[in-house]
C-alpha positions, 0 to 999 in steps of 0.5 A: 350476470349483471342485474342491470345486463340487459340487451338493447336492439338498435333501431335499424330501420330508423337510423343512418344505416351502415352499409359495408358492401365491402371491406375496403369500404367500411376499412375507408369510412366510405359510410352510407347512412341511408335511413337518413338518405331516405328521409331527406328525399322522401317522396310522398306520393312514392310513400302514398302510393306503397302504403296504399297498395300494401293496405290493399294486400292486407284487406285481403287477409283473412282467416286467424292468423298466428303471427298477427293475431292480438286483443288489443286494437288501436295503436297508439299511446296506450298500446305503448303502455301495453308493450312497456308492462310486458317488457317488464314482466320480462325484466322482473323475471330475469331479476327475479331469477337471478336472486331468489337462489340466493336465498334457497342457498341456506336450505337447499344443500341441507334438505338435498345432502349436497356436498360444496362442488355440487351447490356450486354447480347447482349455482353456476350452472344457471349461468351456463344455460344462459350462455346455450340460450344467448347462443340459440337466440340470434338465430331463433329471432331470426328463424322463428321470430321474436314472439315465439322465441319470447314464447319458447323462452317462457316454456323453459321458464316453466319446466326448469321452474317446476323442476327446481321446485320439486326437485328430489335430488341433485340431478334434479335441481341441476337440470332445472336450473341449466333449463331455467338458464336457457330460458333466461338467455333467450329471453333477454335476446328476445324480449328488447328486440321485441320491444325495439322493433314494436314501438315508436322511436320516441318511447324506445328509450324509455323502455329500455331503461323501464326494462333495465329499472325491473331486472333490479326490482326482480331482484330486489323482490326475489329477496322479499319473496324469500323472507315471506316464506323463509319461515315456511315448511319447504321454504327454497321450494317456494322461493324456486318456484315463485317465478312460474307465476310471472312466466305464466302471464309473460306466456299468455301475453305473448299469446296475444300480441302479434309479431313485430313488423320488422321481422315480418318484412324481413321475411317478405310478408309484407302486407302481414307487416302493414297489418301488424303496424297499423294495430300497434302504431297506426298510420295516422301521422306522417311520420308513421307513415314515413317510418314504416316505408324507411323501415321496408326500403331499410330492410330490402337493402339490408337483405340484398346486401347480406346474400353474397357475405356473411355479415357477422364474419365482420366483427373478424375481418374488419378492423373498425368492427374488430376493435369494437368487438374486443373492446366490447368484450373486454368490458363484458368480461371486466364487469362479471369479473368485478364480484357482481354474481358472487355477491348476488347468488351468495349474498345470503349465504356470506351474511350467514358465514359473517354470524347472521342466522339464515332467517336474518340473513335473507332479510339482510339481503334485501339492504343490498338488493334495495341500494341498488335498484335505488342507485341504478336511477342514477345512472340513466341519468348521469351517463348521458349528463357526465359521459360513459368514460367520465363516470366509469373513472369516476366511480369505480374507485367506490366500487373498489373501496367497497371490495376491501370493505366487504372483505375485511368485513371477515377480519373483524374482532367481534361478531357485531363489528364483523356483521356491521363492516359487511353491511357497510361494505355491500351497500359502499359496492352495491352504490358505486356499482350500480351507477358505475359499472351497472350498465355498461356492457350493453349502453356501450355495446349499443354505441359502438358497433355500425348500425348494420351489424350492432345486432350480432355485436349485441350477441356477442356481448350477451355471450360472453356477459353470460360466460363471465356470469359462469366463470365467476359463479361455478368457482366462488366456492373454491376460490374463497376456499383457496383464496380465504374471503379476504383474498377473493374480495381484495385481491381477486375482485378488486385487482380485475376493478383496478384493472378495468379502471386502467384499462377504461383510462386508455383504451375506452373511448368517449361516446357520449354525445357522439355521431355516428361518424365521429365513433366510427372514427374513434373506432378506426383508429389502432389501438395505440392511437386511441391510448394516446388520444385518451392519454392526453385526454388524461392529462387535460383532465388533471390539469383541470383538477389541480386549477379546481375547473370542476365542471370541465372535468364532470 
């Protein structure tokens, strides 16, 4: 999975909410935006009064309550903070996880006798948990809630960890590493929902890319982790094991913050919600106040609309929200296709095959790994500045580049040139993809799809994210059999980033700066359509180039 894939929750009770009673409406553009609705006709005495009698119902309250017991008091800034730490304990575990294998890699196959086809299912079969905890995620949120899905997710975190740890065979280590997925895939449909619905729009986006900034420094230190016990008597144990710590306390501070408000109301505990949002936001402003009633009337329309329809079904029927479910797909696929995972999971086993010794290699890898958690900085930044089209076509050229670097690394003539070209080639990749094609997935994802089902849009980008994850990962060892490293790399690798480069010329849409209404309209238009749009988007671009009116084009 990308290091930097991570789901974001839309904010639903605080944007224009996408209606879509019917097909023919949403077919029409025939939108309703009613969050908006709302907050131009606000009636404070309306807002007084439910506040009024909610805080009534919740005076009543008595007793332990598991869905809104916490430690923490007051609301506010500080509380905040308090939500953003958490979060990153979950981004940095999910990094975490994703590149302590990489290391283990050098020593496990060895001390457990495993043969080529069993590391890679020891590798790849990770990624296949993810694709059962992203596929029991969405309905577990909205079962169980989003504290005890964060919660069930740490406790597969612990088992599958404890199993790698002390794994005395094949089966073992398999069935802790499928485990550990789960977890993983839970978490990261669990983890930005709870964050989303928790906090105050104003800090929603900083701590989403807080979170996505961790998942690389999780990864950054899971190299770092491997090389303090790399010398160490049963090293990959520890390197296995070392997330159990960050699970744990991810664990105990689930254990004392209360569920959000929003799935409270959902589930009609309304005086629990007001309870909930008076500790961690507090209604000292009027425009908590106001939020906290868009949110309830939000949520009592969205309930009343989904009982006669299945909303998801959506995503098939309807053309405008089928077009944005292809599209986000084909960019999930194309990111995982692009030699992420293969270079992540086994970027300590391919320094080791160019002439590294293992010691050596594990703490070359923290080179790549520091790039890119450097160029994901970057990215945050030029996405909203440059346009998502603009840098993906931009960038992808480097990412390609690198592909060819790394993989005539393993053509040099001399062992030092071979170990020198590969270094080059990780940090070449490692720097263009980061701020290229890092995000992409899940920035997209949360633009495109209406407001009203950008949640089960969001799941299926973490579905199939996943599904490429494993593809990639359970094959690379054959493939580079059948293929020899150079082929993968360059042919493999770099025609699915040559195909995305292509692709994202004609058929990805600008939606940076973008209404809502203006990417709908995008998205309503066939295929065709929106090629041509974007050809002559193409062509203004050149233009511009070839009379060097540079700042038209970035």
């Amino acid at each position: 999975m990308s290091p930097i894939a991570v789901p974001v929750e839309v904010e639903r009770d605080i944007v224009p909410h996408y209606t879509g009673e019917t097909d023919d409406a949403i077919g029409d553009e025939k939108t309703n935006y009613y969050g908006y609705q709302l907050e131009a006709t606000l009636d404070e005495a309306e807002v007084t009064k439910e506040l009024d009698h909610l805080k009534e119902e919740s005076d009543k309250l008595s007793g332990f309550s598991f869905r809104t017991h916490t430690l923490f008091k007051g609301g506010g800034r500080h509380m905040t903070w308090i939500l953003g730490i958490f979060a990153s304990i979950g981004g940095f575990i999910f990094g975490m996880d994703q590149g302590v294998i990489s290391g283990a890699l050098l020593f496990v196959p060895k001390d457990l006798s495993l043969t080529t086809g069993e590391e890679s299912m020891v590798t790849g079969f990770m990624p296949l948990g993810g694709v059962l905890g992203a596929t029991i995620g969405y309905p577990l949120n909205e079962w169980l809630g989003r504290k005890l899905s964060i919660i069930i997710a740490c406790l597969f975190y612990t088992v599958g960890g404890i199993l790698q740890a002390d794994a005395q065979n094949f089966g073992m280590i398999l069935s802790g590493r499928i485990i550990l997925g789960v977890g993983l895939g839970l978490e990261c449909t669990a983890c930005p929902v709870y964050i989303s619905e928790s906090c105050t729009k104003r800090w929603r986006g900083g701590l989403v890319s807080l979170y996505q900034f961790m998942i690389c420094f999780g990864l950054f230190c899971a190299y770092i982790v491997a090389a303090i016990f790399v010398h160490a008597s049963g090293n990959w144990r520890y390197m296995l094991g070392s997330t159990l710590v960050f699970s744990s306390i991810l664990l105990i501070a689930m254990l004392t913050l209360p569920e959000t408000p929003r799935w409270l109301m959902r589930k009609g505990r309304e005086a629990q919600s007001y309870k909930v949002w008076s500790i961690v936001r507090g209604f000292d402003t009027e425009e908590e106040r106001n939020e906290f009633f868009i949110m309830r009337k939000t949520v009592e329309r969205e309930l009343e609309e989904s009982k006669n329809r299945w909303v998801i079904m959506d995503l098939v029927r309807v053309h405008r929200c089928r077009h944005a479910a292809i599209f986000g797909t084909i960019i999930a696929i194309l990111c995982q296709f692009s030699g992420i995972n293969s270079i992540n999971y086994y970027m300590a086993t391919l320094m080791h095959e160019v002439g590294f010794s293992s010691v050596h290699a594990v703490y070359s890898s923290m080179i790549g790994s520091g790039t890119l958690l450097l160029f994901t900085i970057p990215a945050i930044y030029f996405m909203d500045r440059m346009g998502r089209r603009v840098l993906w076509l931009s960038l992808l050229p480097g990412v390609l580049v690198g592909c060819f670097i790394i993989g005539f690394s393993f053509r040099a003539s001399n062992l030092h040139m071979e170990e020198g070209i590969y270094i080059w080639g990780i940090i070449t990749y490692y720097m263009f993809w980061g701020s290229g094609m890092g995000p992409y997935a899940w920035v997209l994802g949360s633009e495109i799809y209406p407001t009203y089902i950008r949640s089960e849009g969001m799941a299926l980008v973490t579905w199939w994210t996943y599904i490429g994850n494993f593809i990639t990962t359970y094959c690379f060892t054959k493939m580079k059999t059948a293929m020899t490293a150079p082929g993968i790399f360059i042919g493999f690798y770099g025609g699915f980033v040559t195909i995305a480069w292509f692709y994202a010329m004609f058929m990805m849409p600008e939606t940076k700066d973008k209404t809502l209404e203006e990417i709908d309209a995008l998205f309503s238009m066939s295929m065709p359509d929106l090629a041509r749009h974007n050809w002559e988007s193409v062509k203004q671009t050149v233009d511009d180039l070839l009379h060097f009116r540079l700042k038209q084009v970035w």
